[in-house]
TIKOLVO-678643 format. One record per residue: x, y negated, z negated of N, C-alpha, C, O in turn; residue number from 0; residue in three letters. Coordinates in nm, 2 decimals, padded with zeros to 4 digits, m for minus. Layout:
% TIKOLVO-678643
+--------+--------+--------+--------+--------+--------+--------+--------+--------+--------+--------+--------+------+------+
!    npx !    npy !    npz !   capx !   capy !   capz !    cpx !    cpy !    cpz !    opx !    opy !    opz ! resi ! resn !
+--------+--------+--------+--------+--------+--------+--------+--------+--------+--------+--------+--------+------+------+
!      X !      Y !      Z !      X !      Y !      Z !      X !      Y !      Z !      X !      Y !      Z !  NUM !  ALA !
...
+--------+--------+--------+--------+--------+--------+--------+--------+--------+--------+--------+--------+------+------+
% end
This chain:
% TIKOLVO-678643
+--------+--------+--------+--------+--------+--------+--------+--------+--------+--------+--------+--------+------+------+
!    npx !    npy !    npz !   capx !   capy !   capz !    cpx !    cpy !    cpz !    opx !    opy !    opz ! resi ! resn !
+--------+--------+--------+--------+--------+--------+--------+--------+--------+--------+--------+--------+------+------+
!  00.42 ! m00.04 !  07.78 !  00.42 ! m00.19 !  07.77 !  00.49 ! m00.23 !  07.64 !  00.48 ! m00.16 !  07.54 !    0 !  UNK !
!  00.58 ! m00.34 !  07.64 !  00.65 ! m00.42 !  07.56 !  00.58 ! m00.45 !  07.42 !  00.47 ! m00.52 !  07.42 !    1 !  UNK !
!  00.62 ! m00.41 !  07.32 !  00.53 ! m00.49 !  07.18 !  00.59 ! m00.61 !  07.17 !  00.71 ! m00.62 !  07.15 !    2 !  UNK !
!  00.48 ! m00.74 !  07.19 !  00.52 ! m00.84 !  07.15 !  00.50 ! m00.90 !  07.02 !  00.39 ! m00.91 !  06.95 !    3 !  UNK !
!  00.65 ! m00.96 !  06.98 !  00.61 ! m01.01 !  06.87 !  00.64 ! m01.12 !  06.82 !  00.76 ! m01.15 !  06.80 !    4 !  UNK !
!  00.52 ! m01.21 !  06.78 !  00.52 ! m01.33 !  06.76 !  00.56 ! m01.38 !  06.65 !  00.54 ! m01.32 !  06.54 !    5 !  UNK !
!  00.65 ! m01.52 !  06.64 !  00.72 ! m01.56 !  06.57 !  00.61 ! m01.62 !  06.47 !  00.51 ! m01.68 !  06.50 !    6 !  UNK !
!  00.64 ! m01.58 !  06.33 !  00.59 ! m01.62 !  06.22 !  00.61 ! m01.78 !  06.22 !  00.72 ! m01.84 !  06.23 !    7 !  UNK !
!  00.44 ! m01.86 !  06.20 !  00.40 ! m02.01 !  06.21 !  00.38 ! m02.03 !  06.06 !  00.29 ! m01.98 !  05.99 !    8 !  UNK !
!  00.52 ! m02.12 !  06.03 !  00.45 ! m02.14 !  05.89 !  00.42 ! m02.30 !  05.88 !  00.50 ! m02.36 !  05.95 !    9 !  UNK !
!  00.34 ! m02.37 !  05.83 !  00.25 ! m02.48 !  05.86 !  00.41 ! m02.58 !  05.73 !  00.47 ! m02.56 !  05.63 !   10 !  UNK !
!  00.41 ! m02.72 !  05.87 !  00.49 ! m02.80 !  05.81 !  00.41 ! m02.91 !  05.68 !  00.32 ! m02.98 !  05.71 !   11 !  UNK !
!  00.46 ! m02.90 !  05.56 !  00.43 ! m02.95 !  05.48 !  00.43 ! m03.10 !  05.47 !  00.52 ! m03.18 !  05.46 !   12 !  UNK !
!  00.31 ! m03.13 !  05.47 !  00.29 ! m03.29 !  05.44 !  00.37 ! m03.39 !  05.35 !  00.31 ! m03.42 !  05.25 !   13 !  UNK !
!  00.47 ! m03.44 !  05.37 !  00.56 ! m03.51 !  05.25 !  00.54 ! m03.69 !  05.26 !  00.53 ! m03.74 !  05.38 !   14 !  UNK !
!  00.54 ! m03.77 !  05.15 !  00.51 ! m03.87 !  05.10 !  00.56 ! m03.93 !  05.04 !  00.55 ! m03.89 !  04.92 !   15 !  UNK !
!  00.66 ! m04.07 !  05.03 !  00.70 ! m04.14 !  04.93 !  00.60 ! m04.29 !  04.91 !  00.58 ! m04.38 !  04.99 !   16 !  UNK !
!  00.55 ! m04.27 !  04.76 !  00.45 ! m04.42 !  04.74 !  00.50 ! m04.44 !  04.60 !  00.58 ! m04.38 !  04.53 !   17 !  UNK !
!  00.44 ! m04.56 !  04.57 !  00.47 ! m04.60 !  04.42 !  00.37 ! m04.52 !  04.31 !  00.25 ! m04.51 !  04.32 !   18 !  UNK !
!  00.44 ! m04.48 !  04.23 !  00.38 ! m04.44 !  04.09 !  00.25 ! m04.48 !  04.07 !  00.23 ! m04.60 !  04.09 !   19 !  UNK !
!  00.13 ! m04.39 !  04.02 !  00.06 ! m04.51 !  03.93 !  00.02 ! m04.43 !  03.81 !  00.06 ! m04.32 !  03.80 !   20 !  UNK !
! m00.05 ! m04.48 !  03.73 ! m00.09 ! m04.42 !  03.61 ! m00.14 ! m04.26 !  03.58 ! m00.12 ! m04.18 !  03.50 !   21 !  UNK !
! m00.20 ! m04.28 !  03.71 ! m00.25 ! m04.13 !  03.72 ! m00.14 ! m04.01 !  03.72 ! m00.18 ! m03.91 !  03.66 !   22 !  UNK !
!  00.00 ! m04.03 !  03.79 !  00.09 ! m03.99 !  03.79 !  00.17 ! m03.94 !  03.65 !  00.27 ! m03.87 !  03.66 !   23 !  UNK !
!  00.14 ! m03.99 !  03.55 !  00.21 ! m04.01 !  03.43 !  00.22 ! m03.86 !  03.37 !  00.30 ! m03.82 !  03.29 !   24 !  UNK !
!  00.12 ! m03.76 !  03.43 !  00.14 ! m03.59 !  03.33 !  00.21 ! m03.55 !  03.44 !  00.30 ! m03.48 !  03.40 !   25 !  UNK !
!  00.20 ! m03.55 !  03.59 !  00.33 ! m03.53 !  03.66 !  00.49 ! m03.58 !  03.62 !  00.59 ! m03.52 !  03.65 !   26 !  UNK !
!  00.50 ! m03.69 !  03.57 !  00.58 ! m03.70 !  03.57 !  00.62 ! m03.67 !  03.44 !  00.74 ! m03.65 !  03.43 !   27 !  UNK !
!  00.58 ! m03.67 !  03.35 !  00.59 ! m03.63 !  03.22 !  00.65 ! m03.41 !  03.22 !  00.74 ! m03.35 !  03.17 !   28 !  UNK !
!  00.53 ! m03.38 !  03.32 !  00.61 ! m03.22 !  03.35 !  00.74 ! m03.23 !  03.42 !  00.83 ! m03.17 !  03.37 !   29 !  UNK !
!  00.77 ! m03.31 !  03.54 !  00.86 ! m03.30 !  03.57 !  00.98 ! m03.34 !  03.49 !  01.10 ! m03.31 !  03.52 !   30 !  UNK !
!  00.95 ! m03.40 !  03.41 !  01.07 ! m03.42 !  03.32 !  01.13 ! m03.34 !  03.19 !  01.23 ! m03.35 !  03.12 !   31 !  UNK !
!  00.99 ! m03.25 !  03.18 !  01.01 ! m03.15 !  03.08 !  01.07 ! m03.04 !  03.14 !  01.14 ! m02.96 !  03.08 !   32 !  UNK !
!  01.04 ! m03.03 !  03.28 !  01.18 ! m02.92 !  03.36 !  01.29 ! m02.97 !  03.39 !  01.36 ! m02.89 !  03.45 !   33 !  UNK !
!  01.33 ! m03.06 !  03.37 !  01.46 ! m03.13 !  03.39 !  01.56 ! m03.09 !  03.26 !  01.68 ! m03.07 !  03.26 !   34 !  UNK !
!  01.45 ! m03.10 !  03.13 !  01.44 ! m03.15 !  02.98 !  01.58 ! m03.29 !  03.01 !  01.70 ! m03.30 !  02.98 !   35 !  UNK !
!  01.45 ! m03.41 !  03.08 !  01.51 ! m03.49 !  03.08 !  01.37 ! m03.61 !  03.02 !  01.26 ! m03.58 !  02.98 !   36 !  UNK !
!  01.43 ! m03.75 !  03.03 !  01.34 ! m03.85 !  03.01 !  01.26 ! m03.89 !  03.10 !  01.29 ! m03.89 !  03.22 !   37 !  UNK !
!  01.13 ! m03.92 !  03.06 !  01.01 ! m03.93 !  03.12 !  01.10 ! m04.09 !  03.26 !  01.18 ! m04.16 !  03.21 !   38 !  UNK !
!  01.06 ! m04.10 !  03.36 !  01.14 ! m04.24 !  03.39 !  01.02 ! m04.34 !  03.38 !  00.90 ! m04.32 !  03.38 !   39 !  UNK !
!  01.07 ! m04.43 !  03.37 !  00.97 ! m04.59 !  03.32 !  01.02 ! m04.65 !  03.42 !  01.11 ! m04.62 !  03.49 !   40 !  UNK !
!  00.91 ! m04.79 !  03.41 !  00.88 ! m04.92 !  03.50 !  00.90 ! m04.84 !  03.65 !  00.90 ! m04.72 !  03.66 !   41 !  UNK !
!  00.92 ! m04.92 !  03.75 !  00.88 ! m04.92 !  03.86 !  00.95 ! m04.78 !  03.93 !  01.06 ! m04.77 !  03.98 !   42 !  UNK !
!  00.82 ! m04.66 !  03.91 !  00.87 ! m04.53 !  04.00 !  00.83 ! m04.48 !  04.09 !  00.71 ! m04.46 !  04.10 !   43 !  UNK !
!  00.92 ! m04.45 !  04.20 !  00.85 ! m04.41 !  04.34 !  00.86 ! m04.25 !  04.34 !  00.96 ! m04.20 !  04.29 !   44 !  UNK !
!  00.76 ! m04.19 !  04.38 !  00.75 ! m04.03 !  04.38 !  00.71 ! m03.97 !  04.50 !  00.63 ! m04.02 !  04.58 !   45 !  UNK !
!  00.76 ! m03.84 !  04.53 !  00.79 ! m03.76 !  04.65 !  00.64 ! m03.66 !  04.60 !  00.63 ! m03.58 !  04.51 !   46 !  UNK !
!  00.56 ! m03.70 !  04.67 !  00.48 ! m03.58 !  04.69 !  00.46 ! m03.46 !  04.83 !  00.43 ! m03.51 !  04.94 !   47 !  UNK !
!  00.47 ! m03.38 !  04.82 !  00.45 ! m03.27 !  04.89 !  00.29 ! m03.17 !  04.87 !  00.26 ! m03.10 !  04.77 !   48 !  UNK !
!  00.21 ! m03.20 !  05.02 !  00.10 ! m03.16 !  05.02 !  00.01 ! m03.20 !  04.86 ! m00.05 ! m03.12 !  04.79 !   49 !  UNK !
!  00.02 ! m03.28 !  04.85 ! m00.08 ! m03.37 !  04.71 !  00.00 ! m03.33 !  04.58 ! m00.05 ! m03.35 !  04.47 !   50 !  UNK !
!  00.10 ! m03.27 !  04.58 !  00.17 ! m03.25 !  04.49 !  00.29 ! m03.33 !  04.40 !  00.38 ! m03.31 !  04.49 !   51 !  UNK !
!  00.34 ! m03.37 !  04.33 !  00.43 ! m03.48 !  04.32 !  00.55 ! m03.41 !  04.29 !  00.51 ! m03.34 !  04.20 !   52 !  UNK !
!  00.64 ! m03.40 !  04.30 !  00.74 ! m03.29 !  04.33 !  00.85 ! m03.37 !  04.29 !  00.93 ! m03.29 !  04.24 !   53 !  UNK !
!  00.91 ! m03.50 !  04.27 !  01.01 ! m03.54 !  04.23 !  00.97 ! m03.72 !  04.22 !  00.87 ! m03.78 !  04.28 !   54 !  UNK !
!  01.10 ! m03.79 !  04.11 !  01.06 ! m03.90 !  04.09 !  01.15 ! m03.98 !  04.10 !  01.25 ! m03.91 !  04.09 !   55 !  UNK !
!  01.18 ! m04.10 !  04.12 !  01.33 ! m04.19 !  04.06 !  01.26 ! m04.32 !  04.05 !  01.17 ! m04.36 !  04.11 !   56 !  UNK !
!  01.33 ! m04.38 !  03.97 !  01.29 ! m04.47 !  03.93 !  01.37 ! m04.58 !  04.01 !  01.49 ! m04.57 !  04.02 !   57 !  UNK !
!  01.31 ! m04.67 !  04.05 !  01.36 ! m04.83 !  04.10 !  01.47 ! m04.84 !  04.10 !  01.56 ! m04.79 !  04.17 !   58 !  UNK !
!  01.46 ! m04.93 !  03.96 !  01.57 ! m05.00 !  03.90 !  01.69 ! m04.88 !  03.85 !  01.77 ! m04.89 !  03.75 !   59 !  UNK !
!  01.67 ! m04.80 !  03.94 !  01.76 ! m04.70 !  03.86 !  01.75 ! m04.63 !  03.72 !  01.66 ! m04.66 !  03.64 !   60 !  UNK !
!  01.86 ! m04.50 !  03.71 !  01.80 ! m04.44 !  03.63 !  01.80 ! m04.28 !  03.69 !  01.81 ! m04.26 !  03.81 !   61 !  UNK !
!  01.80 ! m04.21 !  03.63 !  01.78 ! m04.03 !  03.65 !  01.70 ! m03.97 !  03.72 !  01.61 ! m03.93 !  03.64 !   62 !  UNK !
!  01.67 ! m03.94 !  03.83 !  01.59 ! m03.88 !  03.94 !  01.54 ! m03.74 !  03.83 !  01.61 ! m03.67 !  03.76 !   63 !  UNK !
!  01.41 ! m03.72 !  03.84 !  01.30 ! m03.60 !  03.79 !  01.29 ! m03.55 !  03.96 !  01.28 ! m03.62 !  04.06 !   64 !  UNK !
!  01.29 ! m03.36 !  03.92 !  01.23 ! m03.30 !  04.05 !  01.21 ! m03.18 !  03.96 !  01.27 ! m03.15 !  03.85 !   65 !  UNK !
!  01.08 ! m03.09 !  04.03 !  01.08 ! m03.00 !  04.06 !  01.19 ! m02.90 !  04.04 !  01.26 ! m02.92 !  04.14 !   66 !  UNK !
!  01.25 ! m02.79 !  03.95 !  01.39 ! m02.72 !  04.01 !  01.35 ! m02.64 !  04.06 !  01.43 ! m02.59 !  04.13 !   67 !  UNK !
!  01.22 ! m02.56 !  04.07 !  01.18 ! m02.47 !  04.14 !  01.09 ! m02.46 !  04.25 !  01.00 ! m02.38 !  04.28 !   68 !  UNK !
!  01.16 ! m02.61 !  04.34 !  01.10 ! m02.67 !  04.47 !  01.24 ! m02.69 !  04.51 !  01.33 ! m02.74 !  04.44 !   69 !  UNK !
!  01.24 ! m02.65 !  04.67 !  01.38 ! m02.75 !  04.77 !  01.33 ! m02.90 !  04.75 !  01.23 ! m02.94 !  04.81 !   70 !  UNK !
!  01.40 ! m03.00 !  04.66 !  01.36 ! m03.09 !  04.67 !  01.46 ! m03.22 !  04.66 !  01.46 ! m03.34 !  04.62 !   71 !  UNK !
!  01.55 ! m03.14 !  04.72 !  01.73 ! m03.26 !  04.73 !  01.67 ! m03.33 !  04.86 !  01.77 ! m03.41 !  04.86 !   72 !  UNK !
!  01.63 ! m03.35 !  04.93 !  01.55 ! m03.39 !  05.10 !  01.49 ! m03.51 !  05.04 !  01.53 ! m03.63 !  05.05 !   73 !  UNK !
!  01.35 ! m03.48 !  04.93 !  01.32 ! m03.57 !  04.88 !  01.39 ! m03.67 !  04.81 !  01.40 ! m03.78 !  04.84 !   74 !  UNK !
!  01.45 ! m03.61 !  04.70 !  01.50 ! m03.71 !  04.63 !  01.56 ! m03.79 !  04.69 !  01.54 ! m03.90 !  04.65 !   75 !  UNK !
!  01.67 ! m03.79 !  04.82 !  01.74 ! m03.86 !  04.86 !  01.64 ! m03.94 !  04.91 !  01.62 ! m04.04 !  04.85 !   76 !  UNK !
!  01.57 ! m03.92 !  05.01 !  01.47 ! m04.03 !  05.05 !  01.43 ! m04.14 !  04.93 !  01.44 ! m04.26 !  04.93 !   77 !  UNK !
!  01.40 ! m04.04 !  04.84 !  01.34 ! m04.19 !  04.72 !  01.45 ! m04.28 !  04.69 !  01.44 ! m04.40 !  04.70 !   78 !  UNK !
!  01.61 ! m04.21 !  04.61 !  01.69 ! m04.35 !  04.63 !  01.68 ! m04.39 !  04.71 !  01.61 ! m04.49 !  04.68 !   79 !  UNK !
!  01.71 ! m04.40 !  04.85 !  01.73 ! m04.50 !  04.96 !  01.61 ! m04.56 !  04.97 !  01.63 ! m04.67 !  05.00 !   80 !  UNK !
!  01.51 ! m04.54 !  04.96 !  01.41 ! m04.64 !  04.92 !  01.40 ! m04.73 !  04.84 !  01.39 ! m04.85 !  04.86 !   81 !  UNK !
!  01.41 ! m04.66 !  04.70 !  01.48 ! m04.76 !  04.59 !  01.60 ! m04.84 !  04.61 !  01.60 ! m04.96 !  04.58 !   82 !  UNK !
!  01.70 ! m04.79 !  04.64 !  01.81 ! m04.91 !  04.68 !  01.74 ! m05.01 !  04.76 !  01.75 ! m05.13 !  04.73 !   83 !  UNK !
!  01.66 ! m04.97 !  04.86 !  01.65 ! m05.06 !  04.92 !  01.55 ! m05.19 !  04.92 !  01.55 ! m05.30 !  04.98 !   84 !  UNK !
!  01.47 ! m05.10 !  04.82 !  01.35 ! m05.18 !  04.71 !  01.41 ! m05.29 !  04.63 !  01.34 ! m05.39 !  04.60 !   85 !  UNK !
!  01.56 ! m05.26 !  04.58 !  01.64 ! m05.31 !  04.50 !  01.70 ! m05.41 !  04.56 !  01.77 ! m05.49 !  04.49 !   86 !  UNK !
!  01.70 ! m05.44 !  04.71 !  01.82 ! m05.57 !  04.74 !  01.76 ! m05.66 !  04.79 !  01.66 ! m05.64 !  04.86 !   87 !  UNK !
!  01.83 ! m05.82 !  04.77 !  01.81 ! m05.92 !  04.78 !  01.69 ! m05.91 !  04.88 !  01.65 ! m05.80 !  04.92 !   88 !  UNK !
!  01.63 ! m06.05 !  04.93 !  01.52 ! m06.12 !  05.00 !  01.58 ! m06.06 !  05.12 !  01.70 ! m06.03 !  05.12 !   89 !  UNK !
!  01.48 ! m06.04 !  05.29 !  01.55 ! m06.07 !  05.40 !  01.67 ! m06.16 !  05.43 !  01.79 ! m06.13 !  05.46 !   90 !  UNK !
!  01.60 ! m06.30 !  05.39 !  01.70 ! m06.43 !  05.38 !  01.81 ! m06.41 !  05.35 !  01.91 ! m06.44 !  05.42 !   91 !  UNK !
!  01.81 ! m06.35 !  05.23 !  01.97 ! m06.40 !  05.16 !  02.02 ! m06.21 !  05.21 !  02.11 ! m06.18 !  05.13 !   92 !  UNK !
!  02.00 ! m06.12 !  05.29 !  02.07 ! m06.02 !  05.39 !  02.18 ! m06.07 !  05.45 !  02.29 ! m06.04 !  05.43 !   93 !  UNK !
!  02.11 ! m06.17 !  05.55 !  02.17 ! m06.17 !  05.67 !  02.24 ! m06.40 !  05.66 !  02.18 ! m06.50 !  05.71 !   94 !  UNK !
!  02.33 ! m06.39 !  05.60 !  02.34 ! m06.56 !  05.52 !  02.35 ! m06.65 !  05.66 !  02.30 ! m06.76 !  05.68 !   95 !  UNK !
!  02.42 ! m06.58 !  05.74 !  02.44 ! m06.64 !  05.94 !  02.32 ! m06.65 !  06.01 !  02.30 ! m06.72 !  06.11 !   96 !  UNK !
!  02.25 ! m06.60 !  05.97 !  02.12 ! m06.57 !  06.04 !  02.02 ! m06.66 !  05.99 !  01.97 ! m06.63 !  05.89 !   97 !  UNK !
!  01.98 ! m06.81 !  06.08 !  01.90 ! m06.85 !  06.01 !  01.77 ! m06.86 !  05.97 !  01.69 ! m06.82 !  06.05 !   98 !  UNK !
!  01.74 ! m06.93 !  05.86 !  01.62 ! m06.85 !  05.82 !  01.49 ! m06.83 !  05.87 !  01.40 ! m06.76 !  05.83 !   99 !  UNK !
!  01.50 ! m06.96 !  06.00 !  01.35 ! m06.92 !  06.07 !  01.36 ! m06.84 !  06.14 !  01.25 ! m06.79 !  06.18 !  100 !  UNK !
!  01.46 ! m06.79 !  06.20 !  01.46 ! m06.68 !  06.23 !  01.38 ! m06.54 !  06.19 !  01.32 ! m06.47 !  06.27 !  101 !  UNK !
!  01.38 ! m06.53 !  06.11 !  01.40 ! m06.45 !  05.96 !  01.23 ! m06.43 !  05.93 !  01.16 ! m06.33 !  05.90 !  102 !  UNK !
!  01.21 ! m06.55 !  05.96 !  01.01 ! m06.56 !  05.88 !  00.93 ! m06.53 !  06.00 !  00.82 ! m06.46 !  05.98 !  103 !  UNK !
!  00.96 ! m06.58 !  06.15 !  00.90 ! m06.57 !  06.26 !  00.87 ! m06.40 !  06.33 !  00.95 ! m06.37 !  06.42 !  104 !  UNK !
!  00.79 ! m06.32 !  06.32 !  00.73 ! m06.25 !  06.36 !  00.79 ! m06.22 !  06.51 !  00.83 ! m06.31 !  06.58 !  105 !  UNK !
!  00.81 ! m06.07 !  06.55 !  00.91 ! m06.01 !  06.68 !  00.79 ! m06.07 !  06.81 !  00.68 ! m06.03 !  06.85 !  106 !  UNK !
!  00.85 ! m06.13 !  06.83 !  00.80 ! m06.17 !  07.02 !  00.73 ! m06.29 !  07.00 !  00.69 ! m06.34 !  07.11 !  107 !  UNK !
!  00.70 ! m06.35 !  06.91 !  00.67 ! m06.51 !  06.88 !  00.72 ! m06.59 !  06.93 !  00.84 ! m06.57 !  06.92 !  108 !  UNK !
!  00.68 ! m06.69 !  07.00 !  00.76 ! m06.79 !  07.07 !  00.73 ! m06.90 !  06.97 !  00.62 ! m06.90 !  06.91 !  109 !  UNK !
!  00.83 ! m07.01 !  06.94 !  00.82 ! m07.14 !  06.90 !  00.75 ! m07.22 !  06.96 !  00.64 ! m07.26 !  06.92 !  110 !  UNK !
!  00.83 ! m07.26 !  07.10 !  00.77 ! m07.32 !  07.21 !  00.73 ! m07.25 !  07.30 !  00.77 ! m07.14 !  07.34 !  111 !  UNK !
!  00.60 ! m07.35 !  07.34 !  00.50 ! m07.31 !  07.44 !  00.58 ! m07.31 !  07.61 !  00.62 ! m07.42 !  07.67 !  112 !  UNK !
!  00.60 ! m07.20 !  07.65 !  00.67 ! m07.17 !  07.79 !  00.59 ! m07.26 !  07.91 !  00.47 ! m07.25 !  07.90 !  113 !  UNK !
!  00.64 ! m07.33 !  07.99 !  00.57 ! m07.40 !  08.06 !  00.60 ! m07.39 !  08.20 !  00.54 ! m07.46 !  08.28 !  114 !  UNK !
+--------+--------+--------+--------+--------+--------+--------+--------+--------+--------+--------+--------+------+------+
% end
């Protein structure tokens, strides 16, 4: 009979981007002592991995904190593009052709009552 052999299951890691909060502050403070970079300030969003906070960037821009001894370039990019996108104008002023009730009205809303 054949030895079967089963492909090694390794469990996919829970990943997270939310905003900073205070509690976060000795994570992010280690993370930046492995960087031997600066702690980041005001508004920072952080990549946690399975309850762990693994990388940081800040908002308004500024120097991304990670982990060096985590795969954590996946994360970080996720957090700029959040942060950029945290960073730009209102819906409204996106799209200047598009006008603006458009814009405020909720997907499948009708204005008028269909009769």
């Amino acid at each position: 009979m054949p030895t079967v052999i089963s492909p090694s299951v390794t469990p996919t890691p829970t990943v997270a981007v939310r905003a900073a909060t205070p509690q976060d502050l000795p994570a992010l403070r280690r993370l930046a002592a492995l960087e031997t970079a600066p702690v980041p300030t005001g508004d920072v969003l952080v990549g946690v991995v399975d309850g762990d906070v693994v990388a940081a960037v800040p908002v308004g821009g500024g120097r991304p904190v990670a982990d060096p001894f985590r795969h954590t370039a996946d994360i970080v990019s996720m957090l700029e593009i959040r942060a950029a996108r945290l960073g730009r104008p209102a819906a409204t002023d996106a799209h200047p052709r598009r006008p603006a009730r458009l814009m405020r009205r909720p997907f499948g809303v009708r204005t008028r009552s269909a009769t």
